[in-house]
C-alpha positions as CSV (number, residue, x, y, z in Angstrom):
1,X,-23.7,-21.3,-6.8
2,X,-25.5,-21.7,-9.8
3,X,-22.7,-23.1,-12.6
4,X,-23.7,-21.2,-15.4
5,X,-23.7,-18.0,-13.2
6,X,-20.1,-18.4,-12.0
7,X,-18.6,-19.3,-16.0
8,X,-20.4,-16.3,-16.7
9,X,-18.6,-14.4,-14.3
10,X,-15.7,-15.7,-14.5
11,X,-15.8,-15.0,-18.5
12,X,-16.6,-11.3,-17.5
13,X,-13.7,-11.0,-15.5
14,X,-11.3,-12.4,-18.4
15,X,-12.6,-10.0,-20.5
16,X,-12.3,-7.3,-17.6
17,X,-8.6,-8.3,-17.0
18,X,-7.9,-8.4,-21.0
19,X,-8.9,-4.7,-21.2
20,X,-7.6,-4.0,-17.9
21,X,-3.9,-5.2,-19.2
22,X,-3.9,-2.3,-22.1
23,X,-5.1,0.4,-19.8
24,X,-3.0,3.6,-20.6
25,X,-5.2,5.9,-18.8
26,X,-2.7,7.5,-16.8
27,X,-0.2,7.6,-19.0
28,X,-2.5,9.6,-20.9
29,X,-3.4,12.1,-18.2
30,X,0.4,12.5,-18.1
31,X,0.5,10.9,-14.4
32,X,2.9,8.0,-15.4
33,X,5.5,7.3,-18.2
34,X,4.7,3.8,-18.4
35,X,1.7,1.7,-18.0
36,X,2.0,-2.2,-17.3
37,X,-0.9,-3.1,-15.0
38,X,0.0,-6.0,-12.3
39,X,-2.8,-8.0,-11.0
40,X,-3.3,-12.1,-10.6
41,X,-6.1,-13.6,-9.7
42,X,-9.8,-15.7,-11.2
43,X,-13.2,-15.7,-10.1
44,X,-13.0,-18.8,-8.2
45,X,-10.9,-16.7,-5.2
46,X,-12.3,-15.9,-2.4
47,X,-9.6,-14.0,-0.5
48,X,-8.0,-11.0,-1.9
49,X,-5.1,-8.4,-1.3
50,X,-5.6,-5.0,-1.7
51,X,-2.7,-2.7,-1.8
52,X,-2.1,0.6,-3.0
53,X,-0.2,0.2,-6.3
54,X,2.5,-1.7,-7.5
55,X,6.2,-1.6,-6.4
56,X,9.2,-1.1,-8.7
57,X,9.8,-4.7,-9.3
58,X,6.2,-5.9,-9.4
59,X,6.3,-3.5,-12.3
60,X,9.0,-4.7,-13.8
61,X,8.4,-8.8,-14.0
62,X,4.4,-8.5,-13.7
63,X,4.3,-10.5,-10.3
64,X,3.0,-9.0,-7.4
65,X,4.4,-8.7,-4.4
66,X,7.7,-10.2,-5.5
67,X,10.1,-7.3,-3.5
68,X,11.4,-7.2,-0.3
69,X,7.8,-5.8,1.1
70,X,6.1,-9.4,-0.7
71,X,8.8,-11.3,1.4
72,X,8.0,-9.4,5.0
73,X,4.2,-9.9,3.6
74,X,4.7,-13.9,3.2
75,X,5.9,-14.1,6.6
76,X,3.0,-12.6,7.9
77,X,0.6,-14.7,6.5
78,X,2.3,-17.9,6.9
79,X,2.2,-16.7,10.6
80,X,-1.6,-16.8,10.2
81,X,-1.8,-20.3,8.6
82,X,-1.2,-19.5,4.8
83,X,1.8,-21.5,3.4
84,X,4.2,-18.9,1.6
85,X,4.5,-21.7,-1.2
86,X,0.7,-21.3,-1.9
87,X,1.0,-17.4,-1.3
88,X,0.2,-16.3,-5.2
89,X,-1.9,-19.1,-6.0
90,X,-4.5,-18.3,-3.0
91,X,-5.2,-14.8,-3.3
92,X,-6.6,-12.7,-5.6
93,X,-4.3,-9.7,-5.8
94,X,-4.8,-6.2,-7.0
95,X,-4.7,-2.6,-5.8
96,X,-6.4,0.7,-5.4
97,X,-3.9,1.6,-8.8
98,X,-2.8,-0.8,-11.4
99,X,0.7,0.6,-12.2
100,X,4.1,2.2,-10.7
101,X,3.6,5.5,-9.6
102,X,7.4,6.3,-9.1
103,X,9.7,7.0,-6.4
104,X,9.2,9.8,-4.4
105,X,11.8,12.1,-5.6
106,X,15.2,12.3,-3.5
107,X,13.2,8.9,-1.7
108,X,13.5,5.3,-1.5
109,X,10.1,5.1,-1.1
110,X,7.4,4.8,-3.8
111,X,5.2,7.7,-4.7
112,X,1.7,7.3,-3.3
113,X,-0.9,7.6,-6.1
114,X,-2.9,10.6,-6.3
115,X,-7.0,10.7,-5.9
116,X,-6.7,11.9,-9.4
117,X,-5.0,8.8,-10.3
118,X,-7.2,6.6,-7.8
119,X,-10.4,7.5,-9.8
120,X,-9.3,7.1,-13.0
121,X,-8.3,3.2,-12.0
122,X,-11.2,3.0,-9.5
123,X,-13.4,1.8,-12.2
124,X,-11.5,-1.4,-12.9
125,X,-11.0,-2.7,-8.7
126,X,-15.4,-1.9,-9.2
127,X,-15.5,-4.6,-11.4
128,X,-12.7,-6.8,-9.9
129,X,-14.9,-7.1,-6.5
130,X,-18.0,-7.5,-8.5
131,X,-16.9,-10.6,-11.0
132,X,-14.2,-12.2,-8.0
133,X,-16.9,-11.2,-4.8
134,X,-14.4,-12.4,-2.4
135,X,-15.6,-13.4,1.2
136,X,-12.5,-11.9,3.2
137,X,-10.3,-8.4,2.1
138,X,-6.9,-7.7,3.2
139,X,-6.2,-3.8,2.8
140,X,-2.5,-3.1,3.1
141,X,-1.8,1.0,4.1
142,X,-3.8,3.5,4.6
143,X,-5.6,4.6,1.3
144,X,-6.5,0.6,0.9
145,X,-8.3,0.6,4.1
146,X,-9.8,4.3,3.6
147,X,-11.1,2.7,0.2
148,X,-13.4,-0.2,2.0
149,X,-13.9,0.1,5.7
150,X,-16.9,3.0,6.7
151,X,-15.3,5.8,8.1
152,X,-11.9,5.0,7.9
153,X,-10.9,8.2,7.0
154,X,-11.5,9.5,10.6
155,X,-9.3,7.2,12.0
156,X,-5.8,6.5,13.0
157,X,-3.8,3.7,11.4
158,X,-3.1,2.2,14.6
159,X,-7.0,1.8,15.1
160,X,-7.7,0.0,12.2
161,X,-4.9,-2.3,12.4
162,X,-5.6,-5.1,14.8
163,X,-9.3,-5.0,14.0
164,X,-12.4,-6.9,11.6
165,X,-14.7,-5.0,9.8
166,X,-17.5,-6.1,8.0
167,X,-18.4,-4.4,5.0
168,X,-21.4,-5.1,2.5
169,X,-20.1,-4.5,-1.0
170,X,-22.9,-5.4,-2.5
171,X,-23.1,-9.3,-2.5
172,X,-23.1,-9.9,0.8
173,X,-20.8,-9.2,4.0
174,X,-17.3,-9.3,3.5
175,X,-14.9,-9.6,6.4
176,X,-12.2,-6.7,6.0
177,X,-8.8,-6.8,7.4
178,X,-6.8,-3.6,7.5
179,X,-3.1,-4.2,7.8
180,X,-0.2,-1.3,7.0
181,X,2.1,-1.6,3.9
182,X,4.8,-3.7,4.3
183,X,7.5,-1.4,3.7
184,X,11.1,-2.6,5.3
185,X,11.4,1.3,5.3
186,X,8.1,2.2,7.7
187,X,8.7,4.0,10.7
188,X,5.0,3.2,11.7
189,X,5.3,-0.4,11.6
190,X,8.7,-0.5,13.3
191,X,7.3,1.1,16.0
192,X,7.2,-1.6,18.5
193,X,3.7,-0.9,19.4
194,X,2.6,-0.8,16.3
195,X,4.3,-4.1,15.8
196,X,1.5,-5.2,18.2
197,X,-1.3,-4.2,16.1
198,X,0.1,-6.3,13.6
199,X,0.3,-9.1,15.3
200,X,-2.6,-8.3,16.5
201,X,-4.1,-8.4,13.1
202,X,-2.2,-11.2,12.5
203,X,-4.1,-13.3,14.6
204,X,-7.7,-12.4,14.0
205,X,-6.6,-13.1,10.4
206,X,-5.9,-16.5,11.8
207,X,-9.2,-16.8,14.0
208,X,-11.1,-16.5,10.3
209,X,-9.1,-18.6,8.5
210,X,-9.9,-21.4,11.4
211,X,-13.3,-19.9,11.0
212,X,-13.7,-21.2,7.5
213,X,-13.9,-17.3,6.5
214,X,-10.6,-17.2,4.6
Protein backbone atom coordinates (compact mmCIF):
# COMPACT_ATOMS: atom_id res chain seq x y z
CA UNK A 1 0.00 0.00 0.00
CA UNK A 2 1.09 3.19 -1.03
CA UNK A 3 2.38 5.07 2.42
CA UNK A 4 1.02 8.35 1.83
CA UNK A 5 -2.42 6.74 0.98
CA UNK A 6 -2.71 4.87 4.20
CA UNK A 7 -1.51 8.25 6.60
CA UNK A 8 -4.05 9.80 4.69
CA UNK A 9 -6.55 7.40 5.67
CA UNK A 10 -5.73 6.87 8.72
CA UNK A 11 -5.83 10.87 9.38
CA UNK A 12 -9.42 10.66 7.93
CA UNK A 13 -10.49 8.22 10.23
CA UNK A 14 -9.05 10.38 13.38
CA UNK A 15 -10.86 13.07 12.26
CA UNK A 16 -14.03 10.66 11.59
CA UNK A 17 -13.70 9.13 15.15
CA UNK A 18 -13.11 12.85 16.78
CA UNK A 19 -16.59 13.87 15.31
CA UNK A 20 -17.94 10.52 15.80
CA UNK A 21 -17.15 10.94 19.79
CA UNK A 22 -19.57 14.20 20.08
CA UNK A 23 -22.38 12.69 18.14
CA UNK A 24 -25.71 13.51 19.93
CA UNK A 25 -27.88 12.64 17.08
CA UNK A 26 -30.06 10.47 18.92
CA UNK A 27 -30.27 12.11 21.76
CA UNK A 28 -31.64 14.81 19.69
CA UNK A 29 -34.31 12.79 17.93
CA UNK A 30 -35.30 11.99 21.53
CA UNK A 31 -34.21 8.15 21.12
CA UNK A 32 -31.63 8.13 23.96
CA UNK A 33 -30.94 10.23 27.20
CA UNK A 34 -27.42 9.97 26.84
CA UNK A 35 -24.90 9.79 24.09
CA UNK A 36 -21.28 8.41 24.73
CA UNK A 37 -20.22 6.57 21.59
CA UNK A 38 -17.94 3.32 22.23
CA UNK A 39 -15.73 2.31 19.51
CA UNK A 40 -11.71 1.30 19.43
CA UNK A 41 -9.96 0.71 16.72
CA UNK A 42 -7.04 2.48 13.70
CA UNK A 43 -6.76 2.08 10.20
CA UNK A 44 -3.93 -0.28 10.34
CA UNK A 45 -6.72 -3.20 11.50
CA UNK A 46 -7.74 -5.50 9.42
CA UNK A 47 -10.25 -7.54 11.43
CA UNK A 48 -13.25 -5.98 12.92
CA UNK A 49 -16.36 -6.74 15.25
CA UNK A 50 -19.55 -5.64 14.40
CA UNK A 51 -22.18 -5.70 16.91
CA UNK A 52 -25.31 -4.15 17.36
CA UNK A 53 -24.85 -1.38 19.96
CA UNK A 54 -23.19 -1.00 23.08
CA UNK A 55 -24.00 -2.77 26.43
CA UNK A 56 -24.64 -1.05 29.77
CA UNK A 57 -21.14 -1.23 30.90
CA UNK A 58 -19.44 -0.60 27.64
CA UNK A 59 -21.38 2.54 28.01
CA UNK A 60 -20.37 3.31 31.17
CA UNK A 61 -16.25 2.95 31.04
CA UNK A 62 -16.01 3.43 27.12
CA UNK A 63 -14.52 -0.12 26.51
CA UNK A 64 -16.13 -2.47 24.45
CA UNK A 65 -17.05 -5.55 25.11
CA UNK A 66 -15.99 -5.40 28.78
CA UNK A 67 -19.43 -7.34 30.28
CA UNK A 68 -20.21 -10.63 30.90
CA UNK A 69 -21.23 -11.11 26.93
CA UNK A 70 -17.22 -9.64 26.06
CA UNK A 71 -15.98 -12.44 28.46
CA UNK A 72 -18.23 -15.52 26.65
CA UNK A 73 -16.94 -13.44 23.35
CA UNK A 74 -13.09 -13.90 24.40
CA UNK A 75 -13.55 -17.42 24.92
CA UNK A 76 -14.76 -17.89 21.66
CA UNK A 77 -12.09 -16.41 19.85
CA UNK A 78 -9.30 -17.69 21.86
CA UNK A 79 -10.98 -21.04 20.77
CA UNK A 80 -10.29 -19.89 17.24
CA UNK A 81 -6.59 -18.93 17.75
CA UNK A 82 -6.92 -15.25 19.10
CA UNK A 83 -5.21 -14.75 22.52
CA UNK A 84 -7.93 -13.10 24.91
CA UNK A 85 -4.77 -10.86 26.16
CA UNK A 86 -4.54 -9.41 22.62
CA UNK A 87 -8.45 -9.39 22.21
CA UNK A 88 -8.86 -5.29 22.14
CA UNK A 89 -5.72 -4.61 20.67
CA UNK A 90 -6.46 -6.87 17.36
CA UNK A 91 -9.78 -5.80 16.39
CA UNK A 92 -11.31 -2.94 15.21
CA UNK A 93 -14.55 -2.69 17.09
CA UNK A 94 -17.71 -0.87 16.44
CA UNK A 95 -21.47 -1.42 15.86
CA UNK A 96 -24.45 -0.97 13.74
CA UNK A 97 -25.25 1.97 16.79
CA UNK A 98 -22.75 3.88 18.63
CA UNK A 99 -24.53 4.23 22.09
CA UNK A 100 -26.79 2.36 24.87
CA UNK A 101 -30.11 1.95 23.69
CA UNK A 102 -31.53 0.91 27.15
CA UNK A 103 -33.01 -2.02 28.75
CA UNK A 104 -35.92 -3.43 27.52
CA UNK A 105 -38.37 -2.34 30.00
CA UNK A 106 -39.39 -4.99 32.77
CA UNK A 107 -36.06 -6.88 30.89
CA UNK A 108 -32.61 -7.76 31.61
CA UNK A 109 -31.96 -7.58 28.23
CA UNK A 110 -30.84 -4.51 26.24
CA UNK A 111 -33.19 -2.67 23.99
CA UNK A 112 -32.48 -3.39 20.29
CA UNK A 113 -31.93 -0.18 18.33
CA UNK A 114 -34.51 0.87 16.08
CA UNK A 115 -34.09 1.34 12.03
CA UNK A 116 -34.74 4.87 12.87
CA UNK A 117 -31.85 4.89 15.14
CA UNK A 118 -29.76 2.51 12.77
CA UNK A 119 -29.88 5.24 9.91
CA UNK A 120 -29.15 7.97 11.70
CA UNK A 121 -25.69 6.25 12.95
CA UNK A 122 -25.42 4.32 9.64
CA UNK A 123 -23.51 7.15 8.26
CA UNK A 124 -20.58 6.91 10.65
CA UNK A 125 -19.99 2.54 10.43
CA UNK A 126 -19.96 3.94 6.16
CA UNK A 127 -17.07 5.72 6.89
CA UNK A 128 -15.47 3.28 9.51
CA UNK A 129 -15.38 0.40 6.69
CA UNK A 130 -14.15 2.91 4.21
CA UNK A 131 -10.98 4.58 6.15
CA UNK A 132 -10.26 0.91 8.27
CA UNK A 133 -11.24 -1.48 4.86
CA UNK A 134 -10.83 -4.56 6.90
CA UNK A 135 -10.18 -7.93 5.19
CA UNK A 136 -12.35 -10.19 7.54
CA UNK A 137 -16.02 -8.97 9.51
CA UNK A 138 -17.38 -10.56 12.39
CA UNK A 139 -21.18 -9.72 12.73
CA UNK A 140 -22.54 -10.54 16.20
CA UNK A 141 -26.76 -11.01 16.06
CA UNK A 142 -28.98 -10.67 13.73
CA UNK A 143 -29.29 -6.99 12.56
CA UNK A 144 -25.17 -7.10 12.26
CA UNK A 145 -25.34 -9.84 9.90
CA UNK A 146 -28.69 -8.46 8.09
CA UNK A 147 -26.43 -5.13 7.74
CA UNK A 148 -23.52 -6.90 5.50
CA UNK A 149 -24.18 -10.32 4.14
CA UNK A 150 -26.71 -10.30 0.64
CA UNK A 151 -29.96 -11.44 1.58
CA UNK A 152 -29.68 -12.03 4.98
CA UNK A 153 -32.85 -10.85 5.73
CA UNK A 154 -34.46 -13.99 4.22
CA UNK A 155 -32.76 -16.14 6.37
CA UNK A 156 -32.78 -17.86 9.69
CA UNK A 157 -30.14 -17.21 12.30
CA UNK A 158 -29.21 -20.70 12.45
CA UNK A 159 -28.31 -20.49 8.62
CA UNK A 160 -26.04 -17.79 8.74
CA UNK A 161 -24.19 -18.96 11.77
CA UNK A 162 -21.73 -21.62 10.88
CA UNK A 163 -21.07 -20.10 7.50
CA UNK A 164 -18.44 -17.54 5.25
CA UNK A 165 -19.74 -15.06 3.15
CA UNK A 166 -17.90 -12.90 0.94
CA UNK A 167 -19.07 -9.61 0.48
CA UNK A 168 -17.53 -6.68 -1.74
CA UNK A 169 -17.85 -3.46 0.17
CA UNK A 170 -16.35 -1.65 -2.12
CA UNK A 171 -12.47 -2.26 -1.88
CA UNK A 172 -12.32 -5.55 -2.52
CA UNK A 173 -13.84 -8.93 -1.07
CA UNK A 174 -14.20 -9.13 2.49
CA UNK A 175 -14.71 -12.52 4.24
CA UNK A 176 -17.85 -12.13 6.59
CA UNK A 177 -18.50 -14.15 9.58
CA UNK A 178 -21.97 -14.03 11.08
CA UNK A 179 -22.01 -15.22 14.73
CA UNK A 180 -25.22 -14.47 17.31
CA UNK A 181 -24.81 -12.00 20.23
CA UNK A 182 -23.19 -13.23 23.03
CA UNK A 183 -25.82 -12.79 25.51
CA UNK A 184 -25.42 -15.20 28.79
CA UNK A 185 -29.31 -14.63 28.56
CA UNK A 186 -30.00 -16.13 24.79
CA UNK A 187 -32.29 -18.87 24.46
CA UNK A 188 -31.00 -19.26 20.83
CA UNK A 189 -27.53 -19.87 21.58
CA UNK A 190 -28.21 -22.20 24.49
CA UNK A 191 -29.95 -24.22 22.36
CA UNK A 192 -27.68 -27.11 22.06
CA UNK A 193 -27.86 -27.19 18.38
CA UNK A 194 -27.37 -23.91 17.95
CA UNK A 195 -24.35 -24.32 20.19
CA UNK A 196 -23.20 -26.32 17.06
CA UNK A 197 -23.45 -23.57 14.70
CA UNK A 198 -21.22 -21.75 16.83
CA UNK A 199 -18.75 -23.92 16.99
CA UNK A 200 -19.26 -24.41 13.78
CA UNK A 201 -18.43 -20.79 13.14
CA UNK A 202 -15.92 -21.07 15.44
CA UNK A 203 -13.89 -23.15 13.40
CA UNK A 204 -14.14 -21.71 9.89
CA UNK A 205 -13.17 -18.57 11.87
CA UNK A 206 -10.08 -20.62 12.66
CA UNK A 207 -9.56 -22.10 9.00
CA UNK A 208 -9.12 -18.10 7.92
CA UNK A 209 -7.06 -17.15 10.54
CA UNK A 210 -4.65 -20.25 9.46
CA UNK A 211 -5.51 -18.99 6.12
CA UNK A 212 -3.73 -15.74 6.61
CA UNK A 213 -7.30 -14.07 6.15
CA UNK A 214 -7.66 -12.88 9.76
Amino acid sequence: MNVHLHESRANDLDALQYELSGCTRCVEAGFIPEARPVFRGRAGHHRMIVGQAPGARGHRNGVPWSGTSGDILRAWFNRSGYPPEEFLESWYFTSLTKCFPGKVAGSKGDRAPSAAERKLCAPWLAGEFALVRPELIVTLGRLAAEALVPGARRLALGELVGTVWDVDLGWGEVSVVPLPHPSGVSRWRNDPANRLLVDRALDRLGDLRAAGRG
